[in-house]
C-alpha positions, 0 to 999 in steps of 0.5 A: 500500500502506498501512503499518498499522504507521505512523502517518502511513501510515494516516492519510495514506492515510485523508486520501485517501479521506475528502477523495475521498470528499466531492469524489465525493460532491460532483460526483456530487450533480449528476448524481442525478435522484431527490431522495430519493436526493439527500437520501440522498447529502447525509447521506453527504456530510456524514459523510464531511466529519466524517471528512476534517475528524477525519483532516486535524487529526490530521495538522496543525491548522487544515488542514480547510479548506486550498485542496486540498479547498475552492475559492476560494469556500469550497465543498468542491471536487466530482469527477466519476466519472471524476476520482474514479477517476483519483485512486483508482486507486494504490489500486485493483486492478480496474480500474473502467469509468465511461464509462457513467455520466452526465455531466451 
């Protein structure tokens, strides 16, 4: 649940979103076959970094970039469907069936 009348709820709960939102569309980039929608993704992707970098310095300063959402060569770090969905999940009520997605 989300207190919209606190500050830190919001944006801790938009910090979540956003950073799940890049690693999702991150490891799923691997699994687009089409290159158009490729194309697509990646400017998805590159808004919703725009949103995790905004939210994140407006929890703390200069952590945009902290070992949480970027790996040890500086790349934001990528999820599959399936590590999307657990991590999603305190936030979903319908529970949501991937196990017909590709995985590679």
């Amino acid at each position: 649940s989300i207190n919209f009348s606190s500050r830190a709820s919001v944006l801790g709960t938009s910090k979540v979103f956003e950073d799940l939102g890049v690693a999702a569309y991150n490891g799923a980039g691997k699994l687009l076959a089409d290159g158009a929608n490729l194309l697509i993704a990646g400017k998805i992707v590159s808004v919703e970094a725009r949103h995790a970098t905004l939210i994140r310095e407006l929890i703390a300063i200069n952590s945009f970039a902290a070992t949480d959402v970027v790996d040890p060569n500086g790349f934001d770090k990528a999820l599959m469907p399936s590590e999307v969905l657990t991590q999603a999940s305190p936030y979903i009520k319908t529970k949501i069936n991937a196990s017909n997605l590709p995985t590679s």
